[in-house]
N, C-alpha and C positions, 0 to 999 in steps of 0.2 A: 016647798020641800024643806025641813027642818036639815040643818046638817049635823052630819056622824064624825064621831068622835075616830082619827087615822091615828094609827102608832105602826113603830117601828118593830118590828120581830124577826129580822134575820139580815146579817151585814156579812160584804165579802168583798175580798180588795185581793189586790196585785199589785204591788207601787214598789220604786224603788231600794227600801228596806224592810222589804215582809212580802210574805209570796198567803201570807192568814191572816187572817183578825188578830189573832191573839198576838202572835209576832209581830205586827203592827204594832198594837200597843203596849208591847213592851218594850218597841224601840222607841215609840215615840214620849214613853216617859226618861227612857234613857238619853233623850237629845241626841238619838244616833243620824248618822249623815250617809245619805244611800245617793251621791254626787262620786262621781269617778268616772276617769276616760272612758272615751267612747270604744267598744269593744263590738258592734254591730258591722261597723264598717272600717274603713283606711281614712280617719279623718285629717293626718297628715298634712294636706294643704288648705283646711278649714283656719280659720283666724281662733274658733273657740273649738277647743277640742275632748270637750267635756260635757256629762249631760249626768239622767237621773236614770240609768236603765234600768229594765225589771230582771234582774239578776240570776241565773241557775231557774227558767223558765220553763216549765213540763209541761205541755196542755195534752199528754196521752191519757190520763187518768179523767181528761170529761172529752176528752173530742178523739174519735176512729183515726190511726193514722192513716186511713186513706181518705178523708175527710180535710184532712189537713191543708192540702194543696189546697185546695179549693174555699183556702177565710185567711183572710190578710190578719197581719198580728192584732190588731186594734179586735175584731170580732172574738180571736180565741183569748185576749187577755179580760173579754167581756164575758163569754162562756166560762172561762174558770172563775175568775170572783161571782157570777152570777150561781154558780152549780154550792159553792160557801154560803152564798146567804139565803137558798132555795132548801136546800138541805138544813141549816141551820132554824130555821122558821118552821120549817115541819109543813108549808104548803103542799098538798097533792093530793093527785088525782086518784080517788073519785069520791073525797071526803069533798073536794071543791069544784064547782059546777067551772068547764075548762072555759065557758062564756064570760066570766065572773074574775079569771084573771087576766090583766095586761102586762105589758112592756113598753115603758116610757123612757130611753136610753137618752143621753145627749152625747155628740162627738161635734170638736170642732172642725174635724178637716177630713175623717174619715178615714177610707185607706190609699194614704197617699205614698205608700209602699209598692203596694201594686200597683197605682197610676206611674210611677219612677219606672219599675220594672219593664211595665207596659212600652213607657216612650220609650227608653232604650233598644226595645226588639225592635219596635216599629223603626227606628233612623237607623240601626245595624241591620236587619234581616229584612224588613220589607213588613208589609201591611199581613201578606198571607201569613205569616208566624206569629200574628198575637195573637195571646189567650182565649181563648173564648171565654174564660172566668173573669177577665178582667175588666168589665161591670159590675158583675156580683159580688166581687170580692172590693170593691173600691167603693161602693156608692155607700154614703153615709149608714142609712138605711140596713143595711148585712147585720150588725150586731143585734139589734131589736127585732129581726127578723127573724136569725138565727137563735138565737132564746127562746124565741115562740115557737119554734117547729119542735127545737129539740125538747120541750117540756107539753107540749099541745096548750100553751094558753092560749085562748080565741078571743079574749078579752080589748080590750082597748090599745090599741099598737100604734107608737109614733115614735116621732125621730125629734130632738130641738138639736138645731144647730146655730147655735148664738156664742162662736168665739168661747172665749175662757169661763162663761155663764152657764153653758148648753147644758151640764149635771145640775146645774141649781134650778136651771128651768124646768127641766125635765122633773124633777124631785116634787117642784110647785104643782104642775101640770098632772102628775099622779097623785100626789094627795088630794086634788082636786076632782078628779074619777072619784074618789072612792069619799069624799065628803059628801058630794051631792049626788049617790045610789047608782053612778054608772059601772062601778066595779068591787067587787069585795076585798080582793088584794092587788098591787103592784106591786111589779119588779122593775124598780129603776135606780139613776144614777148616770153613773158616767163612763166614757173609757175613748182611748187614744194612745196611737205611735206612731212618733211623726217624727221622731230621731233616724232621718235620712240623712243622705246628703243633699236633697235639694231641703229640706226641712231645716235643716243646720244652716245651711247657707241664706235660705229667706231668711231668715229670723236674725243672723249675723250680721246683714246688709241693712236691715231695719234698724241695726242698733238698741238691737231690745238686749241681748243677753249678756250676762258677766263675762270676762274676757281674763279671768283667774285661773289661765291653764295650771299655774306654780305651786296652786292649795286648791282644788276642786271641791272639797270637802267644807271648805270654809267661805265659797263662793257665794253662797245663797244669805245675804245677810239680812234681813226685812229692818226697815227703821235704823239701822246703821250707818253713821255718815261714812263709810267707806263701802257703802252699797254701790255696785258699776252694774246692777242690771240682773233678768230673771235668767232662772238655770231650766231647761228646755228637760222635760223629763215626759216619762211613759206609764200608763197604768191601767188601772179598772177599781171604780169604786160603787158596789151594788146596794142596793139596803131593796129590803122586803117592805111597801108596807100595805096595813090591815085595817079593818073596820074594828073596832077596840072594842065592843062586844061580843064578835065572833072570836076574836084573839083571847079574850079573856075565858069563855066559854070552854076555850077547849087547851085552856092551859098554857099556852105560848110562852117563851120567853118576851116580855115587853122591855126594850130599850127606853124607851123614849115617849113620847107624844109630836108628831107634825101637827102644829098648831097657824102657821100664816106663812107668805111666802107674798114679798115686795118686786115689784117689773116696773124699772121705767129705764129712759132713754138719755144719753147725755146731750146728744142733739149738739153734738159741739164738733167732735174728730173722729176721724176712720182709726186711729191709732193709740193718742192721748186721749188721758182721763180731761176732763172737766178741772179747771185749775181749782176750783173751792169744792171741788165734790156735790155739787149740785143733786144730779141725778141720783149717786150714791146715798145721798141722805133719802130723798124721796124713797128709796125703796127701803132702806131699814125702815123709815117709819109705816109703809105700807104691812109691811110683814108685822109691826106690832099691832097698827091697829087689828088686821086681822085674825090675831092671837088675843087681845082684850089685854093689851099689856098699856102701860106707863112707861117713859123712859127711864124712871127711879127703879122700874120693875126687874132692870136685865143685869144679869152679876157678869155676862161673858161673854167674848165674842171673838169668831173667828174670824180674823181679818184675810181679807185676801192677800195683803201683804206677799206683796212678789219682790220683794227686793230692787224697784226701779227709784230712780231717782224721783221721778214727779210721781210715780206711783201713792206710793208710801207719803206724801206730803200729801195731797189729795184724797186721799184715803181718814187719815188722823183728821183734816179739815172738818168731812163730811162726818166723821165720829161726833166734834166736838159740836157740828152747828145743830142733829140731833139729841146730842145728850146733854147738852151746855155743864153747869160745873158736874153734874155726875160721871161725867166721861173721866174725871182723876178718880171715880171709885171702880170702874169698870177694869174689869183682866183683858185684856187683849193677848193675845198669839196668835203668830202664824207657822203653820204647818207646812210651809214651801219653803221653810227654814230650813227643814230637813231631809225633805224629797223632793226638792224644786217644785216646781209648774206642770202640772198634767196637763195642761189646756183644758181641753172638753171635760175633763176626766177629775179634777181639780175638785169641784162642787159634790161629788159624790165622795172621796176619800175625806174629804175636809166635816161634812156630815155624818158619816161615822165617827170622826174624833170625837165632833158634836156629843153625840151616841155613847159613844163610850165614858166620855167627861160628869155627864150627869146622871150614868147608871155608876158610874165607880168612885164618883167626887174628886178625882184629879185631873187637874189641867195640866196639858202637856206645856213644855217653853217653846219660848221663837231662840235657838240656837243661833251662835255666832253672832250676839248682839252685845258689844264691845266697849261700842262709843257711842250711846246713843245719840244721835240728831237731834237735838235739842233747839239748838241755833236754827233750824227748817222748821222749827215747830213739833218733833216728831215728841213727843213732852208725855205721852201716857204709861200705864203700866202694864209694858209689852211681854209680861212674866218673864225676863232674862234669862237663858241659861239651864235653868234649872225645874223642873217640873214641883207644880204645889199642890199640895192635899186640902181640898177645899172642897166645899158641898154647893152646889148651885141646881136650881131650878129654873131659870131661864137663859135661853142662850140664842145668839145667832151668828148665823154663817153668809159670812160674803163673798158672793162670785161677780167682777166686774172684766167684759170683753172687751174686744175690740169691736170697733163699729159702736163703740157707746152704751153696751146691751149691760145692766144693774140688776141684779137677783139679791135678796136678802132673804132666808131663811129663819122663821121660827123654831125652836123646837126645843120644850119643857118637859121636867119629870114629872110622873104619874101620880095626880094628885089622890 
């Protein structure tokens, strides 16, 4: 079976500085910073009391309020960026056979809002007072499910669940339907909230996050040697994508081209990266071979850049041992500069940037990068500060989890 050319034709987010696309990327050319106390809950006796939330939140204009009850936040922050980049694409029925579309979501934890809620009834009220929604509304699974009912795609439906990767797998996993004739469009990406209190607290105990209650704003530093750690945030990041004859045929807005998409393993730690970046390089290189790239080839790349201490060392490692000296000509930034860590949710928002960078020629900055790390090695050019007017045609995006789990994304402009 010859493979089909996938592109991108409709993008739709929720993160914590833009509730659009478009206000996405205009903050994110602006280096705005969507980190600020936590206002979900009474975090008060939390150690970190700060996170990325998704701001002045409406989901009655795609989802019934009576509806509502019944889809933990993670599902309806899926449903609204999904109904942005569904709408936006021009997908529908019955210009499209509803066999012919999927939903490939990733979430890393799911709805662990409702599992909270849940165990609370159960240890206060007793077993007879839980939910009865409360499988439906928690299992991974609800957002990709809930997209397909409410739009009738009957197409190709799954869930990845790979920690901080699960959008960039999911992304690989749909352009791969529809490369090799199992589907004509997806809807995929990412989305997650998990800004609880037992969510805050695992992650606080782990000694993953920043502990900058004093400037929240300036928490999220990637590559910065006063980097303490990643900032815990919420979102949805959707993109459409199309078989690039049928998009072109009937007009489409085309972003981009999905050209390759890198999977391996670090086979090292449940937690920690791979000290030399091992795995991480394996999958950039996988993603170019299966784009027909060069490493001379790539002008840009989205780092995952979480602002951890080994992170970000490990990270720049596994840059340099794939691009050896061209990694000092390569752009890097990270996008969790400015709206922390989505988790699951991360690889989808971060591929719109993508998206956006090579449909508009500007690359956003990694904000709050001060002092770079040099002395650690962090030595590339992580575009400081200040967003660049720059034209690129190839670029990739990195999602690396826990449990070891490496995605690298392809994605070039329309040649």
């Amino acid at each position: 079976m010859s493979r089909r050319r996938v592109v991108v034709t409709g993008l739709g987010t929720v993160n914590p500085i833009a509730l659009t696309v478009p206000e996405y990327w205009q903050g994110l050319l602006a280096g705005k910073s969507g980190i600020a106390p936590i206002t979900q809950f009474d975090a008060t006796h939390h150690k970190v009391r700060f996170a990325g939330e998704v701001k002045n939140f409406d989901p009655s204009g795609s989802i019934e309020p009576r509806e509502l009850r019944r889809l933990d936040r993670f599902t309806q922050l899926a449903l609204v960026a999904a109904d942005e980049a569904i709408r936006e694409s021009g997908i529908k029925l019955p210009s499209f056979d509803p066999s012919r579309i999927g939903v490939i979501l990733g979430s890393g934890i799911g709805g662990i809002r409702e599992f909270e809620d849940g165990c609370n009834v159960l240890l206060t009220k007793g077993p007879h007072r839980v939910s009865p929604f409360v499988i439906p509304k928690m299992i991974a699974n609800a957002a990709a499910g809930n997209v397909s009912i409410k739009h009738d795609f009957r197409g190709p439906n799954t869930t990845v669940t790979t920690a901080c990767s699960s959008a960039a797998h999911a992304i690989g996993d749909a352009m791969r339907q529809i490369a090799y004739g199992f589907a004509d469009a997806m809807v995929t990406g990412g989305t997650e909230a998990a800004i609880t209190p037992i969510g805050m607290a695992g992650f606080i105990n782990c000694r993953a996050l920043s502990e900058r209650n004093d400037s929240p704003e300036t928490a999220s530093r990637p590559f910065d040697k006063e980097r303490d750690g990643f900032v815990l945030s919420e979102g949805a990041g959707i993109l459409v994508l199309e078989e690039y004859e049928r998009a072109k045929a009937r007009g489409a807005t085309i972003y981009c081209e999905m050209l390759g998409c890198g999977n391996t393993a670090d086979a090292y730690h449940i937690t920690a990266p791979h000290e030399e970046g091992i795995g991480a390089a394996g999958a950039m290189r996988q993603a170019m071979i299966e784009a027909g790239w060069n490493a001379t080839d790539v002008q840009y790349l989205n780092a995952h850049g979480t602002s951890t201490p080994l992170g970000d060392v490990a990270e720049t490692r596994a840059v340099k041992r794939v691009f050896g000296e061209h990694a000092k000509k390569l752009m890097v930034s990270s996008t969790k500069s400015m709206i922390g860590h989505l988790l699951g949710a991360s690889g989808g928002v971060e591929a719109i940037a993508c998206a956006l960078s090579l449909r508009y020629g500007v690359i956003h900055p990694t904000i709050n990068l001060h002092n770079q790390d040099t002395e650690a090695g962090c030595d590339l050019d992580y575009v400081p500060n200040t967003a660049r007017e720059v034209r690129v045609t190839k670029v990739l995006s990195n999602s690396f989890g826990f449990g070891g789990h490496n995605c690298s994304l392809a994605l070039g402009a329309i040649g």
